[in-house]
N, C-alpha and C positions, 0 to 999 in steps of 0.2 A: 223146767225153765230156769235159767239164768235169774239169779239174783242180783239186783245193781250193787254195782262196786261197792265198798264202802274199808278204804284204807284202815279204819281204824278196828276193823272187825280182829278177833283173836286168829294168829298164824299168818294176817296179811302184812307183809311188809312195807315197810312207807318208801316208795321211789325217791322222796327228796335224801332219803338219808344213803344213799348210793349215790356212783354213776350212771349217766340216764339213761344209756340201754340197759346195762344191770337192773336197777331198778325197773324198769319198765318190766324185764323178764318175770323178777321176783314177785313183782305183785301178780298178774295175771297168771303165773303157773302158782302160788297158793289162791287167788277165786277158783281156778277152773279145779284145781285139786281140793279144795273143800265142799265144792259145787258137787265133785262125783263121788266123794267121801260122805257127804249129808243125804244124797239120795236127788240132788237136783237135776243131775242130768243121770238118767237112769241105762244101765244097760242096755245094749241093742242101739242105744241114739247115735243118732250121725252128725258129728262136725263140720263146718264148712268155715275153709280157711279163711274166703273173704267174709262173712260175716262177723268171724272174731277180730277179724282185722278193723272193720269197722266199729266194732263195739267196744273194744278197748281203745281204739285211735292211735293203733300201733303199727310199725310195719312189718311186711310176711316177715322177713328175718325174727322178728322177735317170737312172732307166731309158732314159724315151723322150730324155733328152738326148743319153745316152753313144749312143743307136740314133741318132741325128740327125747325133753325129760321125763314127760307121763310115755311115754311107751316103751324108755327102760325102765318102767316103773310095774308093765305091767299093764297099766289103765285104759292104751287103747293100741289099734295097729288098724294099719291101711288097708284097703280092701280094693282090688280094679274094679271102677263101674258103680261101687257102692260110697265110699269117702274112706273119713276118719271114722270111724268105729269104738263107742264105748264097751270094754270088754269085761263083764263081768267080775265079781267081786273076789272071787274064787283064782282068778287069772294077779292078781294084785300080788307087787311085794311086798308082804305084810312086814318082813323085818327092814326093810328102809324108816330110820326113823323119821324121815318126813314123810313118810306115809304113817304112821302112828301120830306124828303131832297132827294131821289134819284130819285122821280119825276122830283123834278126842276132842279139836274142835266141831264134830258134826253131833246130830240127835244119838247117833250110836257108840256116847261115851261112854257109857256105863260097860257095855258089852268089848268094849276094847282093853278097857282096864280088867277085866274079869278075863281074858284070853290071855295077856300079858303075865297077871297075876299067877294064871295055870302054870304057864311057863316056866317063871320064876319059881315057883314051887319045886319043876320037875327038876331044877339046874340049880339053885341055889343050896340048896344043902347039902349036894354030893360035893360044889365045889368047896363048900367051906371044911366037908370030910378030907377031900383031896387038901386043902390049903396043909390043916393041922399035919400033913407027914411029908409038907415040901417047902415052907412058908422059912426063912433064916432068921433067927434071931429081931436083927434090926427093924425085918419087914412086921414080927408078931409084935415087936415092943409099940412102934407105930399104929399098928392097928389099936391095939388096947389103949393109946394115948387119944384116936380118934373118938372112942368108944367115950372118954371121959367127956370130951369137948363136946360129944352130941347130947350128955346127961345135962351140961352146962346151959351149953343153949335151949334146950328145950324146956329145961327149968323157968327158966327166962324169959319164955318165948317171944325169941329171937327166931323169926320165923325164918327170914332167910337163910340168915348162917345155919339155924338146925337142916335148913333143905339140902345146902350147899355140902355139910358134915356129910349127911345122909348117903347122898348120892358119890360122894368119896369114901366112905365104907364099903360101898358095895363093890365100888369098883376092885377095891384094893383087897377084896375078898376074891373077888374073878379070878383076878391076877394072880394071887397068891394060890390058887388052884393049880398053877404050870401046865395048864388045858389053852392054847390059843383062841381055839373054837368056844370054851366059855368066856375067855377073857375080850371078845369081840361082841358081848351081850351087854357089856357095859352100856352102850346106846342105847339100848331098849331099857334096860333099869332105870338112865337118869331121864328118859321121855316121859316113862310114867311117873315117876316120881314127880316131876317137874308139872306132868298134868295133875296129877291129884292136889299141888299144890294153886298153880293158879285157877282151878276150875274148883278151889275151896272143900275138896275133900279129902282134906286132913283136920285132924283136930289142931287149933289155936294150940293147946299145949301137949305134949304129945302124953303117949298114957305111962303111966313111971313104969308100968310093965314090960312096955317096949324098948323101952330106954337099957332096963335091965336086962333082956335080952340078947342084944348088944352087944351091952357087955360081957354077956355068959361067953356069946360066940367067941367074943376077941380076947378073953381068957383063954376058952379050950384051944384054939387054936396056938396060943401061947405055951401050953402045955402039953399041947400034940395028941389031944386027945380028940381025935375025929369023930366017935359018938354024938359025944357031947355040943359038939360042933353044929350038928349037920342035926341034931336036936331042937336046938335052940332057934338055928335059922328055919326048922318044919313050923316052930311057935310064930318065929316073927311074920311068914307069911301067911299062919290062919289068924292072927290079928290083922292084919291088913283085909283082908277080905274082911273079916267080924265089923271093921272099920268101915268101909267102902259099902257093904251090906246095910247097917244101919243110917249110913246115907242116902243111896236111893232108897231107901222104904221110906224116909220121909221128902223127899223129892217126886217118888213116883214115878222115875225113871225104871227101865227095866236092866236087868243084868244081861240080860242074852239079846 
């Protein structure tokens, strides 16, 4: 069952700050998509257009658009004689990063950062192998200049700018790999990133390990030494898990 609205929930957008069909859109396709992302309306369930219609006090147009977004998403498809059709979890685009942010706003956040994280493992360190034998000058000096600014802030902690750093390494790690197809994972990098931030699971200051890490990476890259590279970022993602692990175990959350 449906959970009443409540705009101020995480991943709902506020309609006043749009225009009002936009906004009307936005809100109702993040309820219904954190609704089937939390487990509230469960697989197999049947939508019915005029009752959304009513429940949200919106018109079909906005209805059948927000239904137009979840079904290139994956979430549901039409059925003759049966309706709108919740389609399993399995049928979902999990790399849509707003299907990852409403993941990690439902009960199954731990298990989304823990799939993500896998991810990141199997891609990040070959791209940063790849970066160090493609990466120009300019691009390595930069990195390693990033690499300083994330020691800085997190020193500091300056949480956003460390975030903000963060998720700008990473990118420019993808990048620097000359892989399109990695360099198009940046979304999923700074989703979780940006969850594990406002859902508080990162540390207040980061760990001086991590920090040096980093910088190992955006050195060896500097030096074109891909080992060492693709080393350093295997480290920086079993810290991450080490991190996130000892979170939920005091939370009580599960990881799968």
């Amino acid at each position: 069952m449906l959970r009443p609205v409540d705009q101020s929930s995480p991943g709902v957008a506020p309609a006043q700050h749009a225009p009002a069909e936009a906004g009307l859109h936005a809100r109702v396709l993040d309820h219904l998509g954190t609704a089937i992302c939390g487990g509230e309306v469960a697989a197999g369930s049947v939508l019915n257009i005029d009752d959304l219609v009513e429940r949200y006090a919106v018109s079909r147009s906005v209805i059948r658009e927000v239904l137009r977004v979840l079904a290139s998403m994956g979430f549901i498809e039409t059925r003759r004689r049966v309706g709108v059709l919740i389609r399993p979890a399995e049928a979902w685009n999990v790399f849509d990063p707003q299907v990852i942010r409403w993941r990690l706003a439902s009960a199954g956040r731990m298990g989304q950062l823990r799939s993500i994280t896998e991810l990141r493992t199997a891609i990040e360190p070959h791209a940063a192998w790849l970066a160090a034998g493609r990466v120009d000058h300019d691009e390595a000096s930069e990195l390693v200049g990033l690499a300083a600014k994330m020691w800085a802030a997190g020193k500091a902690g300056d949480e956003e700018r460390f975030l903000s750093l963060d998720i700008e390494f990473h990118r420019r790690v993808l990048a620097a790999s000359g892989n399109e197809m990695f360099g198009k994972l940046q979304e999923l990098v700074a989703e979780v990133l940006t969850g594990r931030h406002h859902y508080n699971l990162m540390p207040h200051y980061p760990d001086e390990q991590a920090l040096q890490l980093h910088a190992d990476v955006a050195q060896a890259i500097q030096r074109r030494d891909g080992e060492r590279a693709r080393e350093a970022m295997v480290r920086i993602m079993e810290q991450a898990f080490d991190e996130m692990k000892s979170m939920w175990d005091q939370t009580g959350e599960p990881g799968r």
